[in-house]
Backbone as XML, in Angstrom:
<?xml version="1.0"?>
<chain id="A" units="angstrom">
  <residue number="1" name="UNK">
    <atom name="N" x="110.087" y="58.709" z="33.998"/>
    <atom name="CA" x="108.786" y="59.254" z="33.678"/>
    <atom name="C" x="108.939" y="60.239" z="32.517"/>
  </residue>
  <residue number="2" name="UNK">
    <atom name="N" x="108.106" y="60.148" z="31.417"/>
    <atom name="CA" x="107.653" y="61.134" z="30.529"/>
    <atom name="C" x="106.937" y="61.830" z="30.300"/>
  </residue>
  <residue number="3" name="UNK">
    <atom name="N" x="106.457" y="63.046" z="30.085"/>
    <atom name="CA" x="105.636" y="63.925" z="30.169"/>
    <atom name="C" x="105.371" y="64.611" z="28.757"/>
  </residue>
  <residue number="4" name="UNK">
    <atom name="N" x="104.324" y="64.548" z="28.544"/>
    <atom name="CA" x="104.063" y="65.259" z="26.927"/>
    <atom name="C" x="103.409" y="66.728" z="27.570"/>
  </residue>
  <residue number="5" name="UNK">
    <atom name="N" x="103.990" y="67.895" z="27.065"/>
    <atom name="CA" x="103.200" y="69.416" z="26.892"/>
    <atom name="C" x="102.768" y="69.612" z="25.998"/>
  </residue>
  <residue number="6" name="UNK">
    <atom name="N" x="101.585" y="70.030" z="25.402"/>
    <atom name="CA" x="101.206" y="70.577" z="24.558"/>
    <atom name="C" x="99.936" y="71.895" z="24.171"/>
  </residue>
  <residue number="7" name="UNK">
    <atom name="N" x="100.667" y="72.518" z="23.462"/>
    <atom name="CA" x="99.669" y="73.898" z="22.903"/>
    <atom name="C" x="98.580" y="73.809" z="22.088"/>
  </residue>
  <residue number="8" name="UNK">
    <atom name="N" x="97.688" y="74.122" z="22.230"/>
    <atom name="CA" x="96.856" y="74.581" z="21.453"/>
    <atom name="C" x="95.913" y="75.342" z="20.784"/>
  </residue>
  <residue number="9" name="UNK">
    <atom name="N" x="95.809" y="76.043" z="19.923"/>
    <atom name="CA" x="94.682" y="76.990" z="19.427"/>
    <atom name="C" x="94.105" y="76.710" z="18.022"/>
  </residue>
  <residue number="10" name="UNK">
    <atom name="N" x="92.891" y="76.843" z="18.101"/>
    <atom name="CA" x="91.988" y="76.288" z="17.182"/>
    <atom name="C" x="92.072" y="75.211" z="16.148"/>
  </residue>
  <residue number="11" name="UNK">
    <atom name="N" x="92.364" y="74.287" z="17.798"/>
    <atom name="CA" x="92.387" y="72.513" z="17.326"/>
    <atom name="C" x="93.797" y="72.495" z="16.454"/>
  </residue>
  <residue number="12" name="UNK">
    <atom name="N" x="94.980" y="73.424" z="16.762"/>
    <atom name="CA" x="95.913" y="72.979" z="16.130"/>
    <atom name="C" x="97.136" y="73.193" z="17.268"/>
  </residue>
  <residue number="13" name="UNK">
    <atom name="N" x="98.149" y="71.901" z="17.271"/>
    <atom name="CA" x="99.345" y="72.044" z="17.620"/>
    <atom name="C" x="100.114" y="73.094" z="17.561"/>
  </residue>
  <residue number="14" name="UNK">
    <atom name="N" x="100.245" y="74.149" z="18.337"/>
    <atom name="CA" x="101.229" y="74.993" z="17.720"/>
    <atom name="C" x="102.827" y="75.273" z="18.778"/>
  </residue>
  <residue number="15" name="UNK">
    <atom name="N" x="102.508" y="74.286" z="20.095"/>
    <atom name="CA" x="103.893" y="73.664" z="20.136"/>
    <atom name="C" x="103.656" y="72.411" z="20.987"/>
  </residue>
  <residue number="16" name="UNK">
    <atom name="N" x="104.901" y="72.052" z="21.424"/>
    <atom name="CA" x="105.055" y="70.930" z="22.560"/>
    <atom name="C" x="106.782" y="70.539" z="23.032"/>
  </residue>
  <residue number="17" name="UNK">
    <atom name="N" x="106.440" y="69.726" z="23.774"/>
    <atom name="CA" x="107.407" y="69.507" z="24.318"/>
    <atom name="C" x="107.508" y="67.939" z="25.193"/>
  </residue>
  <residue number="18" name="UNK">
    <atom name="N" x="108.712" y="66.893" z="25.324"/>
    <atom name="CA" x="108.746" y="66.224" z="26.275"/>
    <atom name="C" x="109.739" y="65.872" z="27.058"/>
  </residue>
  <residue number="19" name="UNK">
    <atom name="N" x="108.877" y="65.802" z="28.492"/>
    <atom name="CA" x="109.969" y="66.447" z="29.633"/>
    <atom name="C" x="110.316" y="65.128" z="29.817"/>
  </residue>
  <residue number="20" name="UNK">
    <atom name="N" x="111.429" y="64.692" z="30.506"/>
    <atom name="CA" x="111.661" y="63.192" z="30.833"/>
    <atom name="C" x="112.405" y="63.382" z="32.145"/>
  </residue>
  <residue number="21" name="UNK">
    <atom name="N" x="112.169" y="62.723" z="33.674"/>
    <atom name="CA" x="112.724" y="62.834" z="34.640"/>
    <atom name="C" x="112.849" y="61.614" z="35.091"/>
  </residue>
  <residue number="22" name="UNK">
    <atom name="N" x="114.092" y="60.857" z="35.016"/>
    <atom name="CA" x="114.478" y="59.773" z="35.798"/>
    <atom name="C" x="114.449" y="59.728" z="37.473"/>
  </residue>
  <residue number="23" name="UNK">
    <atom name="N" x="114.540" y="61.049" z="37.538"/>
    <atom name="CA" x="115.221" y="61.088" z="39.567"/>
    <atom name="C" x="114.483" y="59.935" z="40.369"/>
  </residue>
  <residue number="24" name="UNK">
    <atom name="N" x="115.010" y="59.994" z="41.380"/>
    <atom name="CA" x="114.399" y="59.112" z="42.751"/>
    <atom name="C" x="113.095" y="60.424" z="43.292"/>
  </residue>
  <residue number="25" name="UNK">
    <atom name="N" x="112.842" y="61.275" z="42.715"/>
    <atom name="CA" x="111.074" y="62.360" z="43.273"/>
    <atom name="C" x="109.990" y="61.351" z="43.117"/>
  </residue>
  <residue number="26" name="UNK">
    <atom name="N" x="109.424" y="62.318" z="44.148"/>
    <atom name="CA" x="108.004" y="61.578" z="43.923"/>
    <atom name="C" x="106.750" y="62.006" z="42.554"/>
  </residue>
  <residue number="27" name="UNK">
    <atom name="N" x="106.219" y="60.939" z="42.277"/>
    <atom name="CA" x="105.676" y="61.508" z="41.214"/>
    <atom name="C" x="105.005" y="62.607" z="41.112"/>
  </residue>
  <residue number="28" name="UNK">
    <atom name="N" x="104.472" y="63.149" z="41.948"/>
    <atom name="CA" x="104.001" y="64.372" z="42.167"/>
    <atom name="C" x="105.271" y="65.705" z="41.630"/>
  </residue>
  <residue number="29" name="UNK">
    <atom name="N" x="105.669" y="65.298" z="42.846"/>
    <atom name="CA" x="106.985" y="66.353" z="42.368"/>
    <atom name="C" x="107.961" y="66.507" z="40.829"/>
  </residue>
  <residue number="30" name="UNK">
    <atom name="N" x="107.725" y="64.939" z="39.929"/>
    <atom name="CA" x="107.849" y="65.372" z="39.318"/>
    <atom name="C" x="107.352" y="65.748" z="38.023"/>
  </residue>
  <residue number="31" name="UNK">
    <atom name="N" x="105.966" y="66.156" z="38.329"/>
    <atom name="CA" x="105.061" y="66.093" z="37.606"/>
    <atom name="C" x="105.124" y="67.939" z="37.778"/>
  </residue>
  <residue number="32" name="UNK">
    <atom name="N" x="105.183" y="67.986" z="38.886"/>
    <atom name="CA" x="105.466" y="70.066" z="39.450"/>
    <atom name="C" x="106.534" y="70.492" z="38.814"/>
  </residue>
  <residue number="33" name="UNK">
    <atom name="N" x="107.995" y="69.810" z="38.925"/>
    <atom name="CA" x="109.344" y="70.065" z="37.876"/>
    <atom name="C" x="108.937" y="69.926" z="36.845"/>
  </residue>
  <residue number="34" name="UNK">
    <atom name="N" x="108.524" y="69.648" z="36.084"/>
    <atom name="CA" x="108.060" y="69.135" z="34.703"/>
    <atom name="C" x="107.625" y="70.638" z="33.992"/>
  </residue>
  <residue number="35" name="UNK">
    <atom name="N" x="106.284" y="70.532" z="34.692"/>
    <atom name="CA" x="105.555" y="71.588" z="34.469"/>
    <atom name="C" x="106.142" y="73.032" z="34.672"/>
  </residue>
  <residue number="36" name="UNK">
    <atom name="N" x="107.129" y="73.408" z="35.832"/>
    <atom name="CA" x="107.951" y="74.485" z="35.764"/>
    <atom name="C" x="108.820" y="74.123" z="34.767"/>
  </residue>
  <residue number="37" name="UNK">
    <atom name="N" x="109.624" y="73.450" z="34.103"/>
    <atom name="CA" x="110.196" y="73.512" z="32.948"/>
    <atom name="C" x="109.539" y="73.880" z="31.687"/>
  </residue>
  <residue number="38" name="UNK">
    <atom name="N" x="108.407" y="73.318" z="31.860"/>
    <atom name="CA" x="107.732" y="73.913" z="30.457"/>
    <atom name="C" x="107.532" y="74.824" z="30.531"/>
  </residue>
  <residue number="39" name="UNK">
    <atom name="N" x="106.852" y="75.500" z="31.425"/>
    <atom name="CA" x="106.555" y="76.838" z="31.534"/>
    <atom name="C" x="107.550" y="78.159" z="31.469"/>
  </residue>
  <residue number="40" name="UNK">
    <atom name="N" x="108.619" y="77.584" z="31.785"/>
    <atom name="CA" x="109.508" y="78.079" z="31.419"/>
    <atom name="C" x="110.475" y="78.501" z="29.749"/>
  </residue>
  <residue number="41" name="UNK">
    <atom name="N" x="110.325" y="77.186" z="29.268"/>
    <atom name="CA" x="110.803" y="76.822" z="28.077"/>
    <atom name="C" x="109.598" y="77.489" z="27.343"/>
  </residue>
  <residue number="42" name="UNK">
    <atom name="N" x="108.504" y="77.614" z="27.775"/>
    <atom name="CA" x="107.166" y="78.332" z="26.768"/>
    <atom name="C" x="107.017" y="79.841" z="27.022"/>
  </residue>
  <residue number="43" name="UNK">
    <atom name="N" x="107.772" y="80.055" z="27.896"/>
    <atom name="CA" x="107.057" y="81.850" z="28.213"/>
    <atom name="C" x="106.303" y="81.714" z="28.718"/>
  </residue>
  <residue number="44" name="UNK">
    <atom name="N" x="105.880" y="80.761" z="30.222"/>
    <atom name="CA" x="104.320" y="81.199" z="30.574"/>
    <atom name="C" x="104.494" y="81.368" z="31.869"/>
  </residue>
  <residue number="45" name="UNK">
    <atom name="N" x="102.985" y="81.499" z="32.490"/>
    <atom name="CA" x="103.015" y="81.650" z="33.844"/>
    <atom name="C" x="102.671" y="80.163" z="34.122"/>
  </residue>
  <residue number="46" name="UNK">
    <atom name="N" x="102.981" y="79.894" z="35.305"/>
    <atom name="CA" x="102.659" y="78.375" z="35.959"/>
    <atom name="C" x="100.912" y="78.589" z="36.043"/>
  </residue>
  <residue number="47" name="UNK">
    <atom name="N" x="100.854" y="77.556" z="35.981"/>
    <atom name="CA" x="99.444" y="77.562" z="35.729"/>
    <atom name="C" x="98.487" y="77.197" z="37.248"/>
  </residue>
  <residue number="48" name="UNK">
    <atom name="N" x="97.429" y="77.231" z="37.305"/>
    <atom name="CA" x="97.091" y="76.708" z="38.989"/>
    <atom name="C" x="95.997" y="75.648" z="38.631"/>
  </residue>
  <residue number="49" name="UNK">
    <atom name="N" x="96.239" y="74.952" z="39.744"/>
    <atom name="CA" x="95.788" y="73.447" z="39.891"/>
    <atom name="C" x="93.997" y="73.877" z="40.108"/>
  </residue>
  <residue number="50" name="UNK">
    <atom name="N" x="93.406" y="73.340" z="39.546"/>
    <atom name="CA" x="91.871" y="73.758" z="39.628"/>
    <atom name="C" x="91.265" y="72.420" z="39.933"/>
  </residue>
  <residue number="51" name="UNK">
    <atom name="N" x="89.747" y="72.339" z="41.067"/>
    <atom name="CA" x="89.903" y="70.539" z="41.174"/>
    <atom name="C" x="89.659" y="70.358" z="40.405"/>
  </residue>
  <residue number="52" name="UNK">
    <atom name="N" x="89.023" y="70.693" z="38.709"/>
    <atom name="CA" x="88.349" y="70.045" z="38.053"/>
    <atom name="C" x="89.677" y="69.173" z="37.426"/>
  </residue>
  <residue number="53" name="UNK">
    <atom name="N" x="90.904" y="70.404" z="37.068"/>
    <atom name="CA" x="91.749" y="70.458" z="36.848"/>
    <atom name="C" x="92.769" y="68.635" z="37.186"/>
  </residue>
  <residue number="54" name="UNK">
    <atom name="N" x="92.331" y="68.456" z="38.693"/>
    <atom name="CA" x="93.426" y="67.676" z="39.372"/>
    <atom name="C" x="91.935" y="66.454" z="39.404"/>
  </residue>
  <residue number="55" name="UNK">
    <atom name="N" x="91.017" y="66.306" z="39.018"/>
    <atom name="CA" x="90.062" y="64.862" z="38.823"/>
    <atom name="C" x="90.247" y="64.672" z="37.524"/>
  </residue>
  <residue number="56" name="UNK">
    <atom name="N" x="90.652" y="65.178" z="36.158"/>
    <atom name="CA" x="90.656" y="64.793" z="35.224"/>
    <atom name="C" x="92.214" y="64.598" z="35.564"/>
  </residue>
  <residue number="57" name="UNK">
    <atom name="N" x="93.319" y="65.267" z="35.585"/>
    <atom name="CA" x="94.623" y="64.218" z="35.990"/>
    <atom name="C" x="94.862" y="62.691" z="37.155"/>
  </residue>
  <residue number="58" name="UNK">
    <atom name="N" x="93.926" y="62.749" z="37.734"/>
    <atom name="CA" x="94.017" y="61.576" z="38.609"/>
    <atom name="C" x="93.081" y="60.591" z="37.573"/>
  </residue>
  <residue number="59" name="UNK">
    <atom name="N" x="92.097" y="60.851" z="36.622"/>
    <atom name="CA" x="91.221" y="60.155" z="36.139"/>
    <atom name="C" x="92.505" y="59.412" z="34.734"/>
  </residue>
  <residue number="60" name="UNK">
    <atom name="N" x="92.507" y="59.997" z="34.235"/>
    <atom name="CA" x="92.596" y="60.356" z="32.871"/>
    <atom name="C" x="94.963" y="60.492" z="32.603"/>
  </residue>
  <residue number="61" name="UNK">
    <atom name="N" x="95.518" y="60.437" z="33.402"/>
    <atom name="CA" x="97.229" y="60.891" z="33.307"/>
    <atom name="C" x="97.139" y="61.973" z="32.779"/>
  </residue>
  <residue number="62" name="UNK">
    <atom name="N" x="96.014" y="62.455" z="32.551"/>
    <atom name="CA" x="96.118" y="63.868" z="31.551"/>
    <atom name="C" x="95.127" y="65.028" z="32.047"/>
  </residue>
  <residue number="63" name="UNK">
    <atom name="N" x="95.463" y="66.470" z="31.079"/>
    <atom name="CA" x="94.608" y="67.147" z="32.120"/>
    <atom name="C" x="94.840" y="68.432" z="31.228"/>
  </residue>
  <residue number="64" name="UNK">
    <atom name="N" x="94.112" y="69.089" z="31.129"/>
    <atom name="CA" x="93.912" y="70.833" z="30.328"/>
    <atom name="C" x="93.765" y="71.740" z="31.021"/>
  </residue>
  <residue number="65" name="UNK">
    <atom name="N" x="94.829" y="73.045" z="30.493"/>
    <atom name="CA" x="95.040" y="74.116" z="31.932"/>
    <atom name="C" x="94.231" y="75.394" z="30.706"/>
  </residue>
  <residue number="66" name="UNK">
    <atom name="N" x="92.829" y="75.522" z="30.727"/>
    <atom name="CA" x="92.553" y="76.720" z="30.051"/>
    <atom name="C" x="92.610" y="78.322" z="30.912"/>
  </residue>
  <residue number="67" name="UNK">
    <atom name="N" x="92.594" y="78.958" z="30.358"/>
    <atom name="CA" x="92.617" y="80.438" z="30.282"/>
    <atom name="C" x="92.345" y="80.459" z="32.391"/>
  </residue>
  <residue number="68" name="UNK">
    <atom name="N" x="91.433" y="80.216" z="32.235"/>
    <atom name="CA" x="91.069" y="79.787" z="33.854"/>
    <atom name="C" x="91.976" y="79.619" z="34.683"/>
  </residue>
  <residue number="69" name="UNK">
    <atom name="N" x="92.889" y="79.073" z="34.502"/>
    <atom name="CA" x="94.280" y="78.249" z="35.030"/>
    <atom name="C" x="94.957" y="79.339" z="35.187"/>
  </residue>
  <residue number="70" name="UNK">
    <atom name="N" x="94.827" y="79.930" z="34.102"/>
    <atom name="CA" x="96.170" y="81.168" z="34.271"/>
    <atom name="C" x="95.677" y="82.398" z="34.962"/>
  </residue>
  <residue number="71" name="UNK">
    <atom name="N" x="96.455" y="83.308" z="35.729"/>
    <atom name="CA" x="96.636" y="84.582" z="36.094"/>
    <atom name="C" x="96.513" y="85.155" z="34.735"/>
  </residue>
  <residue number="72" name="UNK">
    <atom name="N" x="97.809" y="85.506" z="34.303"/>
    <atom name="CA" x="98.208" y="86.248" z="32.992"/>
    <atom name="C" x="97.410" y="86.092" z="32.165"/>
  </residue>
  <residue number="73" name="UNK">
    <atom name="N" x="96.896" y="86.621" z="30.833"/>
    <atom name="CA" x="96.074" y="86.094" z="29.523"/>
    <atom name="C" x="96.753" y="85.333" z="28.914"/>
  </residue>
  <residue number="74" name="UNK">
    <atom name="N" x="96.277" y="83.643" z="27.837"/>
    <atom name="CA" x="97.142" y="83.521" z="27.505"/>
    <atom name="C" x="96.801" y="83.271" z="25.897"/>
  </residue>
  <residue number="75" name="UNK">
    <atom name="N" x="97.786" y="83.374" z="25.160"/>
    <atom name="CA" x="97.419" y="83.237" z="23.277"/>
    <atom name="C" x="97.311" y="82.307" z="22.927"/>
  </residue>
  <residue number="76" name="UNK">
    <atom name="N" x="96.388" y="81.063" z="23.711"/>
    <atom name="CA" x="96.029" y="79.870" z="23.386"/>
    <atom name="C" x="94.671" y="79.362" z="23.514"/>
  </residue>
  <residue number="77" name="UNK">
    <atom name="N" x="94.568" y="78.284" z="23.087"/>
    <atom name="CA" x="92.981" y="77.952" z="23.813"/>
    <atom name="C" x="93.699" y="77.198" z="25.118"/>
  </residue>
  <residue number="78" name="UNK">
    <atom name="N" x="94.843" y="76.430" z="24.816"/>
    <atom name="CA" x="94.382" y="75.416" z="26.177"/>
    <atom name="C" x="96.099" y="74.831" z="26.410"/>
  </residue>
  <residue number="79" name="UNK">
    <atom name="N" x="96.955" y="74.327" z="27.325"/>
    <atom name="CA" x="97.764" y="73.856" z="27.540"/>
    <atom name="C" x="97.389" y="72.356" z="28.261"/>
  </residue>
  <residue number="80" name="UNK">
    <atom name="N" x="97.790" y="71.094" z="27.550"/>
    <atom name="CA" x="97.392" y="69.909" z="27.844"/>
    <atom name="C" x="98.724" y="69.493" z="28.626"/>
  </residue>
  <residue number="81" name="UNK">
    <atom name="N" x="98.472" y="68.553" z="29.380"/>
    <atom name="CA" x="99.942" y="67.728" z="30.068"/>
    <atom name="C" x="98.670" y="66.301" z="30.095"/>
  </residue>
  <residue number="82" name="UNK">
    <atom name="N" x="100.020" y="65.639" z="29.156"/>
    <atom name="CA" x="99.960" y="64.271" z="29.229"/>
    <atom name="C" x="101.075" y="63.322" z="29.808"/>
  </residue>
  <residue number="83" name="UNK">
    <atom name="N" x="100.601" y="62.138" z="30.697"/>
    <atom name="CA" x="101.778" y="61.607" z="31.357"/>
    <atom name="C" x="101.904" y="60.241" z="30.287"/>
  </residue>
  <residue number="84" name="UNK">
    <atom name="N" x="103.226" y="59.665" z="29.641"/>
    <atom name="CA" x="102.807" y="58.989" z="28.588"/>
    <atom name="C" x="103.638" y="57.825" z="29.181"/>
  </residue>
  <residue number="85" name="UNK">
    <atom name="N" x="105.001" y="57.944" z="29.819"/>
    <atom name="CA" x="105.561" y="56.466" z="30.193"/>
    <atom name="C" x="105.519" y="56.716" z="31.709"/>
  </residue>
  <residue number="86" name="UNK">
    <atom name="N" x="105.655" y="55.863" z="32.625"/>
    <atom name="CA" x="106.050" y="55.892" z="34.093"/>
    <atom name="C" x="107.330" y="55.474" z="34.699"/>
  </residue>
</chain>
């Protein structure tokens, strides 16, 4: 499985990342590892699952964690996770 992260503020890339996890996890789980790696590798706080949050990832492989998402403030508009291979 592959996972695209990406940053953004005012409609521009200003980073990313892709996570790749072969293991025997479940996709869930490694969709949660994933995301603690990035968050890690980015300086951030983990972000929280919002439903709107988790119907556009079940809809869509993809899904946007804005300001909302986070505890902390963050210097972005928006953190995207895209799931791109399986």
């Amino acid at each position: 499985m592959r996972i695209w992260f990406k940053i953004f503020k005012d409609n521009r890339l200003l980073k990313d990342i892709v996570v790749t996890d072969d293991s025997d996890d479940t996709r869930t789980h490694k969709i949660f590892n994933a995301l603690e790696q990035t968050c890690y590798e980015f300086d951030l706080s983990k972000p929280i699952w919002l439903e709107a949050t988790i119907e556009e990832f079940k809809r869509h492989a993809k899904a946007r964690f804005y300001q909302d998402n986070f505890v902390e403030a963050i210097d972005f508009d928006f953190l995207e996770i895209h799931v791109i291979e399986e």
